[in-house]
C-alpha positions, -999 to +999 in steps of 0.1 A: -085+005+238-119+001+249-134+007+283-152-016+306-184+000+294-176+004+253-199-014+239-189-040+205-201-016+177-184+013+151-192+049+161-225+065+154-238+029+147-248+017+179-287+017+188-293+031+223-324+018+243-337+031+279-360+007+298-382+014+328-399-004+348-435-002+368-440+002+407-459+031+410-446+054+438-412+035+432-408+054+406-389+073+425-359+049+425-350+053+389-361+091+385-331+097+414-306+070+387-324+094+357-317+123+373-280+111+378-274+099+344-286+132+329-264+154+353-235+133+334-245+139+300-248+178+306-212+175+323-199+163+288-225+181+268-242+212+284-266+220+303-291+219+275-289+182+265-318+156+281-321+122+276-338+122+247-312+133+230-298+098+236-318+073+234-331+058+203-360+040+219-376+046+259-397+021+268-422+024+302-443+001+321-468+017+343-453+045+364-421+036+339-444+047+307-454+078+327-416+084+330-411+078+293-439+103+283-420+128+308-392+129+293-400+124+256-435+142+253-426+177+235-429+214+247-443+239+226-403+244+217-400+209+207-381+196+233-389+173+263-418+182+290-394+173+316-354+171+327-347+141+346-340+160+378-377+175+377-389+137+382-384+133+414-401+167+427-431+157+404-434+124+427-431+138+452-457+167+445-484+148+433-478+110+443-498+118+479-530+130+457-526+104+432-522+073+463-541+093+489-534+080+526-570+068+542-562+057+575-541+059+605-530+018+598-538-009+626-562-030+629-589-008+614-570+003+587-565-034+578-600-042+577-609-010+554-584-018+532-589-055+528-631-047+520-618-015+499-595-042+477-624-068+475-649-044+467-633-026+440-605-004+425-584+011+462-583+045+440-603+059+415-579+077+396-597+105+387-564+129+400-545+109+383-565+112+351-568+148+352-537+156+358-522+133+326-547+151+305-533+186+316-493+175+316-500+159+285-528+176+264-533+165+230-502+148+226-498+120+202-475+086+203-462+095+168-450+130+182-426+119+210-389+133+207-375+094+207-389+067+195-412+050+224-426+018+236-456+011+265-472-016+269-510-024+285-534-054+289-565-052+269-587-071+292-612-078+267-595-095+244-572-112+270-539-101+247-511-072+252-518-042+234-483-023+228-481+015+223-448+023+206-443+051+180-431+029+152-464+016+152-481+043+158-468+061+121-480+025+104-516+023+122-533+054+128-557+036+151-524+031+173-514+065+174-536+073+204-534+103+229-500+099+254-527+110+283-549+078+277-516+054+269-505+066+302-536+059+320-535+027+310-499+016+314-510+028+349-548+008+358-531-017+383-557-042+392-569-037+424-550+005+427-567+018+399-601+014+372-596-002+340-595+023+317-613+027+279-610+051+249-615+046+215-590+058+185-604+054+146-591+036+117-578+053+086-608+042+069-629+062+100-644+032+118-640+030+154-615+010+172-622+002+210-596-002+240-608-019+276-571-016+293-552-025+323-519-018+335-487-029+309-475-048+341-500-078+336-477-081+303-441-068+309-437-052+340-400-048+327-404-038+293-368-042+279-374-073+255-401-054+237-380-022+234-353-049+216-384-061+198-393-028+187-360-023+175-356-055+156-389-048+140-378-008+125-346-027+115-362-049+093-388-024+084-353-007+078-360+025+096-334+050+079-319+060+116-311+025+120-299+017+084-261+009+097-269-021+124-286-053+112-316-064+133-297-096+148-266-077+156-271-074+191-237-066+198-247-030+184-273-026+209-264-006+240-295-007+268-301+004+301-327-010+319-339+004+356-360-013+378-382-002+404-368-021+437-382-052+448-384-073+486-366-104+474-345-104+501-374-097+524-388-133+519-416-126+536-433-156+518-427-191+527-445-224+518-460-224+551-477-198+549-492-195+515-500-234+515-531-220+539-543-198+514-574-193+494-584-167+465-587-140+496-551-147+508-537-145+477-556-110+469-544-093+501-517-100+528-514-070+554-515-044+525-498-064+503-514-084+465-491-113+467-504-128+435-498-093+417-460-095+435-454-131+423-461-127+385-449-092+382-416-101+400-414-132+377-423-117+342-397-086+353-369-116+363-369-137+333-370-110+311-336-097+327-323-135+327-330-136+290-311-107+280-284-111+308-284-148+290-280-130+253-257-110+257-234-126+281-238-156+250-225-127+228-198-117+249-213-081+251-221-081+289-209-044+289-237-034+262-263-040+292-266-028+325-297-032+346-299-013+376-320-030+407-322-032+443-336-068+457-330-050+494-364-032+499-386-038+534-416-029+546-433+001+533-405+009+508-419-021+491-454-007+484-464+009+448-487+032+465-477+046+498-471+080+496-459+093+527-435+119+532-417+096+554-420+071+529-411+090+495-379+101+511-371+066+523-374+055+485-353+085+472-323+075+499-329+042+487-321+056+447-294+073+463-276+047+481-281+022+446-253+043+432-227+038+459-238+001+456-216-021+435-222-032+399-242-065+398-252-088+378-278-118+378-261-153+381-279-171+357-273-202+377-294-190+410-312-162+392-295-141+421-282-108+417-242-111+426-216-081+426-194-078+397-156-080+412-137-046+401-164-031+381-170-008+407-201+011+414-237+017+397-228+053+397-191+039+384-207+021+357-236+050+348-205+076+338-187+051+317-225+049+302-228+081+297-195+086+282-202+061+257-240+081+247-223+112+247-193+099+220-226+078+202-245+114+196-208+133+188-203+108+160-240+106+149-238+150+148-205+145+127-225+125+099-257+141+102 
């Protein structure tokens, strides 16, 4: 009999996705659920198991593809960087020298930030960039221990340019260093510089990149981690051979986001009605226009597979984890006080205790799931079902 969480697929032919968003120092929300999920897999598998020993595909948007790299990116005994429960003390290490705090706040810190956002990037990222260069070294996309996914804005040529490692072992020009893939994912407009590097054709002619953060394309990257999928199916990737690439049912994804102020509603009609190009650039510390179209693209990406699968009667084959309940400086992508990192782990924390929702596809609202318990509930049924995925996909190899 199948639990609440089996998904609709035979044994060892399931493909299992992992989906992260971007929010910069937020990140800290889903490295706490990470860190949780893993604990579970070792419980049923040892201690030695990660997460990429799960997943088929991890995708990452912004601080969500520096996540990915993380926890797919290979040690010099091939396997990941990073466990899920170093995550959090990494954030909380280097998030303060990455987001450095200027100012005391009031008034004056208002005006230096609102001249600081006008005049160009709040951050120049060079801590940032060195210290991807040195986690990461001369790591390649095509060398990451699961199949990944990260997307950036190529604001030259006004289109998404996606990073995934399928792609990356068809187009050598695509199989650029994780370190600059990362620093890209990560060049929010307005927080950080765009950021350029060139890779080189097979043929040895150079092939430029002028890139901004993923977010401006999918700040929830979930639909092109199914995309990616689809694609290797139909490329028939051999790992893959046993699910057709329309059989959704087969497709068992998690998808975390990085909290959001919904429930805040600290915009109203009123107010923004008033507003010019300034107002919409900065608001008390705040980007509203960034806000509005990264909460949007992240929403309707979760309404459209909420809106598959539910269509497929495979609800239990995807579970996004989000919290709408975030205030004040919680809400932030780059405050990185101690008071305010702990604040965001308590926040991962109390997620778990929280009960299983889902969005209504009517309101686009988040509602609780009746007797489905807890995300925590519903993250050890999901690991239960990766761990008895990788057992049966062992017993064939």
């Amino acid at each position: 009999m199948e639990s609440e969480m089996s998904p609709s697929g035979a044994l060892g032919k399931l493909v299992t996705v992992l989906s992260i968003d971007g929010g910069g120092v937020r990140g800290l929300i889903p490295g706490v659920v990470l860190a949780f999920l893993e604990a579970e897999l070792q419980k049923l598998d040892g201690k030695e198991v990660r997460l990429a020993d799960y997943f088929d595909v991890i995708a990452g948007t912004s601080t969500g593809g520096l996540i990915t790299a993380m926890i797919t990116t290979p040690d010099k005994n091939n396997r990941p960087l990073y466990a899920a429960k170093d995550i959090v003390p990494f954030y909380l290490e280097h998030s303060p020298k990455i987001f450095p705090h200027k100012n005391s706040g009031g008034l004056l810190g208002s005006v230096i930030n609102f001249f600081g956002t006008v005049a160009g990037p709040k951050y120049d990222g060079k801590y940032l960039h060195s210290l991807l260069k040195k986690l990461l070294g001369d790591s390649k996309i095509n060398q990451t221990l699961s199949s990944i996914v990260i997307p950036t804005f190529d604001i030259k040529l006004l289109q998404p340019i996606i990073f995934s490692t399928s792609e990356a072992n068809r187009d050598v020009s695509k199989d650029a260093f994780l370190a600059d893939v990362c620093i890209s994912t990560s060049a929010a407009p307005t927080i950080f510089p765009a950021h350029y590097f060139e890779t080189k054709y097979s043929q040895g002619n150079i092939r430029s990149f002028n890139l901004v953060d993923g977010g401006v394309a999918a700040s929830n990257p979930t639909l092109l981690a199914m995309n990616t999928v689809t694609n290797d199916l139909l490329m028939k990737r051999e790992d893959l051979a046993p699910v057709r690439a329309t059989d959704y049912k087969k497709y068992l994804i998690l998808s975390l986001g990085t909290g959001n102020a919904k429930n805040e509603q600290k915009y109203s009609t009123s107010v923004v009605s008033k507003w010019g190009v300034l107002g919409w650039l900065y608001d008390g510390g705040n980007v509203p226009l960034i806000d509005a179209f990264t909460q949007a693209s992240g929403d309707m990406v979760d309404i459209h597979v909420s809106t598959l699968f539910n269509a497929l009667q495979s609800e239990e084959n995807y579970l996004r984890v989000q919290t709408d309940d975030l205030v004040g400086n919680t809400s932030s992508a780059d405050i990185s006080t101690e008071e305010n990192m702990r604040n965001l782990i308590k926040i991962g924390e109390a997620q778990l205790n929280k009960g299983l929702s889902r969005v209504n596809l009517d309101t686009g609202m988040s509602e609780v799931v009746e007797g489905a318990g807890t995300y925590g509930d519903a993250l050890i049924r999901f690991a239960k079902v990766l761990s008895t995925e990788r057992r049966a996909r062992l017993a064939k190899s």
